[in-house]
SEFIZA-3560 file (N, C-alpha, C; in Angstrom, 3 decimals):
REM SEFIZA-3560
<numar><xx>29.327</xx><yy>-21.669</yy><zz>27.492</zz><atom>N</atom></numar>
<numar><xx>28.664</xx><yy>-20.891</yy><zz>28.506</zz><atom>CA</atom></numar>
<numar><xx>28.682</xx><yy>-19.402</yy><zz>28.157</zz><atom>C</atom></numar>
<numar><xx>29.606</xx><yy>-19.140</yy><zz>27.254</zz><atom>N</atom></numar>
<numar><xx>30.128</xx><yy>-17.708</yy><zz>27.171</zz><atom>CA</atom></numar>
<numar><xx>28.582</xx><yy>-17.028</yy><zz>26.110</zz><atom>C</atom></numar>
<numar><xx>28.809</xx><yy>-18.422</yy><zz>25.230</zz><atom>N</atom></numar>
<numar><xx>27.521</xx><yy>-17.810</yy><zz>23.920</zz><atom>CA</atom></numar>
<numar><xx>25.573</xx><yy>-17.527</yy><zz>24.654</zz><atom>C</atom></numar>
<numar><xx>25.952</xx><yy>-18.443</yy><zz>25.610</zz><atom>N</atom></numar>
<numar><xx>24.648</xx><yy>-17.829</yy><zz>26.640</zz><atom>CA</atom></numar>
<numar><xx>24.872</xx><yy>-16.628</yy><zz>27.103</zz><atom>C</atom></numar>
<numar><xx>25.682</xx><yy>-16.123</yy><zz>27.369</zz><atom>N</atom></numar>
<numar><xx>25.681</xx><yy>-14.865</yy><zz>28.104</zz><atom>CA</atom></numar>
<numar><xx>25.636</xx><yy>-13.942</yy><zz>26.907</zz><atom>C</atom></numar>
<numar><xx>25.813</xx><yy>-13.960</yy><zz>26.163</zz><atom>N</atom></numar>
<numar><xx>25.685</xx><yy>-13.298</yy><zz>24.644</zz><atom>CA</atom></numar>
<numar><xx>24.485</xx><yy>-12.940</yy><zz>24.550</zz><atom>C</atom></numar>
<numar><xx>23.856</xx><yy>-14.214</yy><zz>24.307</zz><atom>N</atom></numar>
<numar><xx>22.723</xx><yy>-14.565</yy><zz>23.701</zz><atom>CA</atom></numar>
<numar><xx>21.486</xx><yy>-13.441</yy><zz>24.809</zz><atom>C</atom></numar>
<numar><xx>21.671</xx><yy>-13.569</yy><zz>25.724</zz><atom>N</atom></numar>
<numar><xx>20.735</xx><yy>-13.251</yy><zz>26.839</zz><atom>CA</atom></numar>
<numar><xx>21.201</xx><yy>-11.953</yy><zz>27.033</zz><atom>C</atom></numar>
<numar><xx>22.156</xx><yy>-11.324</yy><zz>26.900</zz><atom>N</atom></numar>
<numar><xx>22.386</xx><yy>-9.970</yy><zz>26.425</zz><atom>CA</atom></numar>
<numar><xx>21.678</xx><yy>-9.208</yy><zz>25.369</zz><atom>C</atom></numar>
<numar><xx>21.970</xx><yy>-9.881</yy><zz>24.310</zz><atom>N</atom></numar>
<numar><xx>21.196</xx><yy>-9.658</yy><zz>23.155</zz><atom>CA</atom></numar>
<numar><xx>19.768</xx><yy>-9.522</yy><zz>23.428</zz><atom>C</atom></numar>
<numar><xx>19.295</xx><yy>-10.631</yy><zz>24.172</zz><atom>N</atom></numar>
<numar><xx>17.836</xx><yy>-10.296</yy><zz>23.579</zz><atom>CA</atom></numar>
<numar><xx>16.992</xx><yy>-9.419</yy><zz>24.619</zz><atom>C</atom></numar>
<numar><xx>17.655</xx><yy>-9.514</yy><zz>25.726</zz><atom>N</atom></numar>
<numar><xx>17.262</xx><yy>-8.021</yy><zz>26.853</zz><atom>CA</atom></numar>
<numar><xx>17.718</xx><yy>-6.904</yy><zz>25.871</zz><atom>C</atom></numar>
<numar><xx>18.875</xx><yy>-6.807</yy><zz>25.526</zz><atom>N</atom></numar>
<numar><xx>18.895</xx><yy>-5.236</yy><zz>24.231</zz><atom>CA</atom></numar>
<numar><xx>17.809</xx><yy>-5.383</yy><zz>23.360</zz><atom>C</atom></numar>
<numar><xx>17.410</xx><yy>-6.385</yy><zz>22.674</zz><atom>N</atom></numar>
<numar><xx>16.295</xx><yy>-6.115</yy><zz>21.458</zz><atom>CA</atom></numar>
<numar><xx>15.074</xx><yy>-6.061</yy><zz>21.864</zz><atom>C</atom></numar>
<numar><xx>14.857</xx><yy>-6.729</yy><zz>23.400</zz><atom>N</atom></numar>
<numar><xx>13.220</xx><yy>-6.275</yy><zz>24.124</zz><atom>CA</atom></numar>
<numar><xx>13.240</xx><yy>-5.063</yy><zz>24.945</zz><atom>C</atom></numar>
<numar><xx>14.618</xx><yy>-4.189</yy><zz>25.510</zz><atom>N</atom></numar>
<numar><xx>14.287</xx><yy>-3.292</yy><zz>25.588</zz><atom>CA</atom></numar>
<numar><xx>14.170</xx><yy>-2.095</yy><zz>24.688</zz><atom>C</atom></numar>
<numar><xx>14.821</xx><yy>-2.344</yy><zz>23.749</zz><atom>N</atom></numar>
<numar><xx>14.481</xx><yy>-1.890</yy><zz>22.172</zz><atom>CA</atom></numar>
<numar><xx>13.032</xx><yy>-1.358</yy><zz>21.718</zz><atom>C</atom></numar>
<numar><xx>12.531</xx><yy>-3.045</yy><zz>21.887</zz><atom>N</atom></numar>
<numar><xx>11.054</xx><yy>-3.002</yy><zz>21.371</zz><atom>CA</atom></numar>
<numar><xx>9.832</xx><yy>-2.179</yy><zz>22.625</zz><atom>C</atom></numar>
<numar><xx>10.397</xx><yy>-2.634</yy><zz>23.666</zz><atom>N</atom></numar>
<numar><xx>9.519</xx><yy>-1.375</yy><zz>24.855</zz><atom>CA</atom></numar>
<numar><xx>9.719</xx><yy>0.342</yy><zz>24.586</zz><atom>C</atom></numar>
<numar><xx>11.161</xx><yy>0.352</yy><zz>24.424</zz><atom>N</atom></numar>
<numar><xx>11.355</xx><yy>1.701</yy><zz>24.159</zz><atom>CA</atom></numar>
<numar><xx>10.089</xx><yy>2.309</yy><zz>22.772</zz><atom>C</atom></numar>
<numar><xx>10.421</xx><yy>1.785</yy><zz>21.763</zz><atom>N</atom></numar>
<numar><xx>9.580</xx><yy>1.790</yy><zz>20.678</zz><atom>CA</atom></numar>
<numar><xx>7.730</xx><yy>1.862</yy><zz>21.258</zz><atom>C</atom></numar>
<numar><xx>7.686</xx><yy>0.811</yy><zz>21.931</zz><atom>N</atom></numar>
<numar><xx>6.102</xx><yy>0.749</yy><zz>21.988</zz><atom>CA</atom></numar>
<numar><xx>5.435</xx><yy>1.996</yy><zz>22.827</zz><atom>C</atom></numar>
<numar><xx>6.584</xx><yy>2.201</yy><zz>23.808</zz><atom>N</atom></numar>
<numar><xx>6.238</xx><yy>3.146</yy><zz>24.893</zz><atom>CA</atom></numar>
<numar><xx>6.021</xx><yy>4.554</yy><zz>23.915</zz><atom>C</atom></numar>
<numar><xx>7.107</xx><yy>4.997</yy><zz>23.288</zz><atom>N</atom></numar>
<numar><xx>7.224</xx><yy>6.359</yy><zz>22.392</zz><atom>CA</atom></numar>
<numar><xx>5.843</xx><yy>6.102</yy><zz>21.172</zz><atom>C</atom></numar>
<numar><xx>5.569</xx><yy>5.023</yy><zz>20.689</zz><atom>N</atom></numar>
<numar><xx>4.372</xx><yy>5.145</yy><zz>20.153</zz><atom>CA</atom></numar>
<numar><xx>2.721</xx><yy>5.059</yy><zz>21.136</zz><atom>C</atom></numar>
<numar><xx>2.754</xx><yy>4.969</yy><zz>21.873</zz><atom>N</atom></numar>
<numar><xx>1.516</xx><yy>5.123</yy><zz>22.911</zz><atom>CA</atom></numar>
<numar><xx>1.834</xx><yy>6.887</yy><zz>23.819</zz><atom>C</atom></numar>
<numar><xx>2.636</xx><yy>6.886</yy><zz>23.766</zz><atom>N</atom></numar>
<numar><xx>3.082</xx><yy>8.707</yy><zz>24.337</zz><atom>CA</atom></numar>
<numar><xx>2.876</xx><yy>9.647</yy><zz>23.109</zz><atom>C</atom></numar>
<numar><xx>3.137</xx><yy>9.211</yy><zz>21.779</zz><atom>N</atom></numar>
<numar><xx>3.191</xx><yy>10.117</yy><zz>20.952</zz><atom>CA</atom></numar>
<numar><xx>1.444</xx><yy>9.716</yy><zz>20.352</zz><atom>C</atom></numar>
<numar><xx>0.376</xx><yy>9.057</yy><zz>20.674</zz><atom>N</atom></numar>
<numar><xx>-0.810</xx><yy>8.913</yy><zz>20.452</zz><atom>CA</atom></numar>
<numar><xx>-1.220</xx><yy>7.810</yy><zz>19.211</zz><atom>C</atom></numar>
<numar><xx>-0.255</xx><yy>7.053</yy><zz>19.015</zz><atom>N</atom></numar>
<numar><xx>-0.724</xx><yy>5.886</yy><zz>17.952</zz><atom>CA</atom></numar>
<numar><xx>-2.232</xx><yy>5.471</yy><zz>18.348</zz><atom>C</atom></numar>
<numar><xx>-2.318</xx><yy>5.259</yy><zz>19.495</zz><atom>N</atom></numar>
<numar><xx>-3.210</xx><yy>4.258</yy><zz>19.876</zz><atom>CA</atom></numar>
<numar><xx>-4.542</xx><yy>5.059</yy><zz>21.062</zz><atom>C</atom></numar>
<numar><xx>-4.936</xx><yy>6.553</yy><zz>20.367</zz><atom>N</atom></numar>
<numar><xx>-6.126</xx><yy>7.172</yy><zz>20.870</zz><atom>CA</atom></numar>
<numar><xx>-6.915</xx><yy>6.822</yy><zz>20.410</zz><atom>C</atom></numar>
<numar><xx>-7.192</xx><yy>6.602</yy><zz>19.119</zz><atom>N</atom></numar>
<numar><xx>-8.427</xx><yy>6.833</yy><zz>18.139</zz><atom>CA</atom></numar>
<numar><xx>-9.068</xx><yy>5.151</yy><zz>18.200</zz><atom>C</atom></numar>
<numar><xx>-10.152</xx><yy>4.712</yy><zz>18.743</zz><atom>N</atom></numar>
<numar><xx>-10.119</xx><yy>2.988</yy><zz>19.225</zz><atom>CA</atom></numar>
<numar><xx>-11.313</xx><yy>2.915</yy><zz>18.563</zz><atom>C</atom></numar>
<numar><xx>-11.963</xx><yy>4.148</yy><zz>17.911</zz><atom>N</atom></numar>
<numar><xx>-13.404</xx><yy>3.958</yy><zz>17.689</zz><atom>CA</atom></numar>
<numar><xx>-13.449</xx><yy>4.122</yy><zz>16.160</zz><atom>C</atom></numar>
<numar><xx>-12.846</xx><yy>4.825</yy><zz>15.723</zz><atom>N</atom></numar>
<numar><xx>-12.672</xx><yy>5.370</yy><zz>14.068</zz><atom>CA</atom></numar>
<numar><xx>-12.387</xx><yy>4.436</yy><zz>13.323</zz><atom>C</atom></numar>
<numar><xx>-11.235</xx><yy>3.390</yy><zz>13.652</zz><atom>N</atom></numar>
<numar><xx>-11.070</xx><yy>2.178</yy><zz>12.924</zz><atom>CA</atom></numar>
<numar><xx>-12.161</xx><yy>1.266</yy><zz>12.451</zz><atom>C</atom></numar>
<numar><xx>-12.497</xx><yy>0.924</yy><zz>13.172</zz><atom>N</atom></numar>
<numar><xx>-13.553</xx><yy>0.114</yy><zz>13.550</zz><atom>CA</atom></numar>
<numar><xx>-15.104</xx><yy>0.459</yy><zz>12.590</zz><atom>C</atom></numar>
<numar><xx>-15.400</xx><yy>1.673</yy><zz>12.171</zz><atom>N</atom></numar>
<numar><xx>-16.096</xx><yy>1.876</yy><zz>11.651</zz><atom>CA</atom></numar>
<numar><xx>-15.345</xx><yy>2.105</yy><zz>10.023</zz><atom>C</atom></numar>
<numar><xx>-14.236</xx><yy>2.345</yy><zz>9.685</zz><atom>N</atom></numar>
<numar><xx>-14.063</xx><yy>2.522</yy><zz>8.697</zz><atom>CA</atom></numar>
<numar><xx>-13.803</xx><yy>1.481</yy><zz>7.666</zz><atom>C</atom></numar>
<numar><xx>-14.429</xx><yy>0.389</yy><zz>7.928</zz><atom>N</atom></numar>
<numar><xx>-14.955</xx><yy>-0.809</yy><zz>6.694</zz><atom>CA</atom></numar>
<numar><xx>-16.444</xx><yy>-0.701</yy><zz>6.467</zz><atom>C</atom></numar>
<numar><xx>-17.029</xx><yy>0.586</yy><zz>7.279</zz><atom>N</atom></numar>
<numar><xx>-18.396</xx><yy>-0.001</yy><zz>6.541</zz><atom>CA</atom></numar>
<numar><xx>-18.560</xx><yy>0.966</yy><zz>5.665</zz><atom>C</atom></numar>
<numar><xx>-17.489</xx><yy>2.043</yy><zz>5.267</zz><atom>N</atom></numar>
<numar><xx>-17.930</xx><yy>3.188</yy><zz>4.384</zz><atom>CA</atom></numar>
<numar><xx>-16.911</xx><yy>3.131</yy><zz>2.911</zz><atom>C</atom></numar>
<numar><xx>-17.502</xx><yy>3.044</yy><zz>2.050</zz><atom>N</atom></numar>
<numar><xx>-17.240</xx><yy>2.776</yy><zz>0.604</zz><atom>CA</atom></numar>
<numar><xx>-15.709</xx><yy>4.082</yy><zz>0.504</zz><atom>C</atom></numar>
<numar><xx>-14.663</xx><yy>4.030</yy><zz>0.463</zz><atom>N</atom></numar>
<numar><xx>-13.965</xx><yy>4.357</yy><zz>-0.233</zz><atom>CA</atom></numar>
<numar><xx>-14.033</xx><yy>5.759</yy><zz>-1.288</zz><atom>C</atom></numar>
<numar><xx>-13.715</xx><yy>6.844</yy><zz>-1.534</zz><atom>N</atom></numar>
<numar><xx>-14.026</xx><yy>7.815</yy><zz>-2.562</zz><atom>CA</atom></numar>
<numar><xx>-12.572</xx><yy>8.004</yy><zz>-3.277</zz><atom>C</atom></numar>
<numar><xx>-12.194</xx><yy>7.561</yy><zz>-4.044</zz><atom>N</atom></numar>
<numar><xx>-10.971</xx><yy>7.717</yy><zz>-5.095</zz><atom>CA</atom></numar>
<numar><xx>-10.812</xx><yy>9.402</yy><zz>-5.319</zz><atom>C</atom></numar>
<numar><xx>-10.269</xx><yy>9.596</yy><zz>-5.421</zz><atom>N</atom></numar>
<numar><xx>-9.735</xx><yy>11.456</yy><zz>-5.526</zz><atom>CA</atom></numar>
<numar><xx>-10.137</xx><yy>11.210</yy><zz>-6.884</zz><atom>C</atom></numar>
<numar><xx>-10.084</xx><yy>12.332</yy><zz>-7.340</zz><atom>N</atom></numar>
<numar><xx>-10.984</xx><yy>12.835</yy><zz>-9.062</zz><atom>CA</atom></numar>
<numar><xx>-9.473</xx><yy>12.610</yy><zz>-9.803</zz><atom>C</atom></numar>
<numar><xx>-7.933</xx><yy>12.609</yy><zz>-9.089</zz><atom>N</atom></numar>
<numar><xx>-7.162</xx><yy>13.028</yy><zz>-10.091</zz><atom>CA</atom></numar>
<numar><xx>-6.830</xx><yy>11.467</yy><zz>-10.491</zz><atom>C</atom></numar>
<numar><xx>-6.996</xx><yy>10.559</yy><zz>-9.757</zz><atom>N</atom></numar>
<numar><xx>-6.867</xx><yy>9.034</yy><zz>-9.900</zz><atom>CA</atom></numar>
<numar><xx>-7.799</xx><yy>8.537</yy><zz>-11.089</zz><atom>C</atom></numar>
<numar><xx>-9.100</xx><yy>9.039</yy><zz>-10.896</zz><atom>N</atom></numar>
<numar><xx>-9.943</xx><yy>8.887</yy><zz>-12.010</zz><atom>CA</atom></numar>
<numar><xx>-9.971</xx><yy>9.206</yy><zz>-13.655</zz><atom>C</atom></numar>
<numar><xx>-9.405</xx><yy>10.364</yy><zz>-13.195</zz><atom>N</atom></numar>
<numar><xx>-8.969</xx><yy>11.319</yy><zz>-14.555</zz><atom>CA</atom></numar>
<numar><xx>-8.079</xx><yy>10.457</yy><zz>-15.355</zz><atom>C</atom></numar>
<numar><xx>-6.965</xx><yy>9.973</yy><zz>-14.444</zz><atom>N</atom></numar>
<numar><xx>-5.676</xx><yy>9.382</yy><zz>-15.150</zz><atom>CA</atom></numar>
<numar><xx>-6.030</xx><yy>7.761</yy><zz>-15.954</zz><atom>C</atom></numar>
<numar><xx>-7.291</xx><yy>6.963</yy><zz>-14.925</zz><atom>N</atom></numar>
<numar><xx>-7.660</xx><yy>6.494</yy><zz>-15.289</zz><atom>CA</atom></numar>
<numar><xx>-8.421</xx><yy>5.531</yy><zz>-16.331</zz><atom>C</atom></numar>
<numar><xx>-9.249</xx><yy>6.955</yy><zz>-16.266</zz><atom>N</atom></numar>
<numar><xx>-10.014</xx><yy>7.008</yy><zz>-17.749</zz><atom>CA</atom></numar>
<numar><xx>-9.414</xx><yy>7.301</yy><zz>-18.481</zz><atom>C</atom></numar>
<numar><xx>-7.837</xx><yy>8.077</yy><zz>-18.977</zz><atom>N</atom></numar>
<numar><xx>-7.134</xx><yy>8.605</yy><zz>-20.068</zz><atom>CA</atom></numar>
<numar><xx>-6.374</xx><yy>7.581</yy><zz>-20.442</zz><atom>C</atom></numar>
<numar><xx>-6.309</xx><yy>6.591</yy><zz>-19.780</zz><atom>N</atom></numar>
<numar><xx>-5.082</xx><yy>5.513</yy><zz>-19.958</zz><atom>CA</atom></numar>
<numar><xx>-6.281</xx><yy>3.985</yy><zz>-20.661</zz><atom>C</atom></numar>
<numar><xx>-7.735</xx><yy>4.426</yy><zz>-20.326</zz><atom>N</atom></numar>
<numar><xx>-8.770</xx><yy>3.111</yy><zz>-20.749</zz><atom>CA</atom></numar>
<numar><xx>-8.658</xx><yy>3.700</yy><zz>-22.496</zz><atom>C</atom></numar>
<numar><xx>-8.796</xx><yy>5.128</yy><zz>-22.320</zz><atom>N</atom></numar>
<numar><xx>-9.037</xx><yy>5.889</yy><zz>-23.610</zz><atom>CA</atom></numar>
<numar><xx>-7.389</xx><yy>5.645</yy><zz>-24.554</zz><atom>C</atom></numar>
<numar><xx>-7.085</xx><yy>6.067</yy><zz>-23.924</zz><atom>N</atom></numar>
<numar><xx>-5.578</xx><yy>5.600</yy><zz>-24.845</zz><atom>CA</atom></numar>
<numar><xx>-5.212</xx><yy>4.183</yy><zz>-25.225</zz><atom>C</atom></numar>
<numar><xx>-5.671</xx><yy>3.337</yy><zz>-24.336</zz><atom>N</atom></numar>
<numar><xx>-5.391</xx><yy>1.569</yy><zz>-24.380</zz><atom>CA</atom></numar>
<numar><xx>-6.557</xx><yy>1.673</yy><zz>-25.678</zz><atom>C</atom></numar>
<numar><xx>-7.865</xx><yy>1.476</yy><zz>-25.497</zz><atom>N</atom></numar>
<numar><xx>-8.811</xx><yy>1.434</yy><zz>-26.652</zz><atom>CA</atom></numar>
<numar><xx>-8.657</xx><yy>2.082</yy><zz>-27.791</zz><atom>C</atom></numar>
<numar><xx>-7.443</xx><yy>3.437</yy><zz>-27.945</zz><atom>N</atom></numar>
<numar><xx>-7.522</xx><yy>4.032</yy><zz>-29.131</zz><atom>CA</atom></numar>
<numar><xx>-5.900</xx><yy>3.137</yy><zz>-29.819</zz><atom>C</atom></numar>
<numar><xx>-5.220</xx><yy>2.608</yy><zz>-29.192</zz><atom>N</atom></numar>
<numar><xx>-3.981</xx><yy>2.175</yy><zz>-29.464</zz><atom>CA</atom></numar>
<numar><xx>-4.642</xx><yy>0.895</yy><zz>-29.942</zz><atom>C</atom></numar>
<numar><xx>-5.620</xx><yy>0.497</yy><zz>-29.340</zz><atom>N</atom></numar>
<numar><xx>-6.380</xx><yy>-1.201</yy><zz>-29.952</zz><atom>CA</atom></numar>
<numar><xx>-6.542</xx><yy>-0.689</yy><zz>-30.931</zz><atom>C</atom></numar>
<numar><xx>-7.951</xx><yy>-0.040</yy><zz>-31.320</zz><atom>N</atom></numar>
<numar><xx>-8.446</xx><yy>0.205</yy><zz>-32.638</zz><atom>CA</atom></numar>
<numar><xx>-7.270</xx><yy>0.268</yy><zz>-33.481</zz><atom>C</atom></numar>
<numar><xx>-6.453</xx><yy>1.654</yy><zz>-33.533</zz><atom>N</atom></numar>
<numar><xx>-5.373</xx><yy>1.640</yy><zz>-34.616</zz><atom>CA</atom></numar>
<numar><xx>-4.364</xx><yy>0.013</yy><zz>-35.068</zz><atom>C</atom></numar>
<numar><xx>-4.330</xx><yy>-0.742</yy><zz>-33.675</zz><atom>N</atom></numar>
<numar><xx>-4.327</xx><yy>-2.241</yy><zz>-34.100</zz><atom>CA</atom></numar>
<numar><xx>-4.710</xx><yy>-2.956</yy><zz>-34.934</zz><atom>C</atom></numar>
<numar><xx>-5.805</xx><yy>-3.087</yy><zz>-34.714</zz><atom>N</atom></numar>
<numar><xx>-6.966</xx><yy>-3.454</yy><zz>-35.317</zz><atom>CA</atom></numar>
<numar><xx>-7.238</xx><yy>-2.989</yy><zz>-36.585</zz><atom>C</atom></numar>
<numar><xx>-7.283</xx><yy>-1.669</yy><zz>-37.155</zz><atom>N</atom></numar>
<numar><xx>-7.069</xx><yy>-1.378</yy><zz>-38.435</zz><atom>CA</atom></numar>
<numar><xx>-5.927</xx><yy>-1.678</yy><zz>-38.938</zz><atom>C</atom></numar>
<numar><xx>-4.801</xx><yy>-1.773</yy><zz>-38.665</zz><atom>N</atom></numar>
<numar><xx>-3.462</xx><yy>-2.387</yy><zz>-39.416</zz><atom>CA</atom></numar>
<numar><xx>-3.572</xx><yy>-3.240</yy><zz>-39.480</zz><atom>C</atom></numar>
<numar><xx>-4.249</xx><yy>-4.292</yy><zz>-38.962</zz><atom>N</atom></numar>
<numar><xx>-4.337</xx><yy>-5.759</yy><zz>-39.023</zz><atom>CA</atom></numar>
<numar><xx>-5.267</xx><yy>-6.159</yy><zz>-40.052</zz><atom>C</atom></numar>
<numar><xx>-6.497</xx><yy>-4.890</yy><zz>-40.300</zz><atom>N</atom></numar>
<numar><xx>-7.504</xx><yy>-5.177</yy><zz>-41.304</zz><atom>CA</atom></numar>
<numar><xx>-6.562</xx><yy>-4.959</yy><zz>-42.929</zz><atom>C</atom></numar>
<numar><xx>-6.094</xx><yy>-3.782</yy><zz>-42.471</zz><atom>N</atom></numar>
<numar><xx>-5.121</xx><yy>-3.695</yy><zz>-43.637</zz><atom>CA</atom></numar>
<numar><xx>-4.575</xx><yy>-4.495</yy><zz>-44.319</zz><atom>C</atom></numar>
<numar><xx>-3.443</xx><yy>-5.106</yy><zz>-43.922</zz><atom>N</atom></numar>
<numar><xx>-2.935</xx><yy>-6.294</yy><zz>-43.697</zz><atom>CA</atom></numar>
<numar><xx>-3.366</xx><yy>-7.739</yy><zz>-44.317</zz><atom>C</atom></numar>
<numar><xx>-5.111</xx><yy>-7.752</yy><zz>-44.070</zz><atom>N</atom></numar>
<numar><xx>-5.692</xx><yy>-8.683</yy><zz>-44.164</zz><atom>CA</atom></numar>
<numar><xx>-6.389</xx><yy>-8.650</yy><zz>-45.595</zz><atom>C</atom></numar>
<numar><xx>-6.544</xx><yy>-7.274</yy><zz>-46.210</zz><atom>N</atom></numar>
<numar><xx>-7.431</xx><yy>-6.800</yy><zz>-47.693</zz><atom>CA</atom></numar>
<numar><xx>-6.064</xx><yy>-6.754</yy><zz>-48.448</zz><atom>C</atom></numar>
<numar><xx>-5.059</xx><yy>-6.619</yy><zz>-48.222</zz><atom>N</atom></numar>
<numar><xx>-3.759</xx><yy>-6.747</yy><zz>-49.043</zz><atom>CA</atom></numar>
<numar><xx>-3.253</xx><yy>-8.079</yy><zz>-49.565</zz><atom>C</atom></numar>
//
């Protein structure tokens, strides 16, 4: 009987827990903006330029690290 009274302690502490929480996020404005979401799957995404940059330097470096592969292997192969 004792572990019921535990138990039912407990979980009034962890739901008033979770009210406390929900309340401080609806006071502090989580949940103004109802319209912005909602539209923001129909607009394509724009990657920042510095994501791109790094991007392309790492396609350029992978393809120049192939080639030099690729010639040692030709090497390799006329020997």
């Amino acid at each position: 009987m004792s572990a019921i009274v535990v138990l039912i302690g407990f979980s009034l502490t962890v739901a008033t827990g979770f009210l406390i929480a929900f309340l401080w996020a609806v006071k502090s404005g989580q949940y103004d903006d109802k319209y912005t979401p909602s539209l923001r799957i129909l607009f394509d995404d724009t990657s920042p330029t510095w994501t791109t940059d790094i991007s392309e330097k790492k396609i350029a470096d992978d393809n120049s690290s192939q080639k030099s592969k690729t010639n040692k292997n030709k090497k390799n192969i006329n020997n």
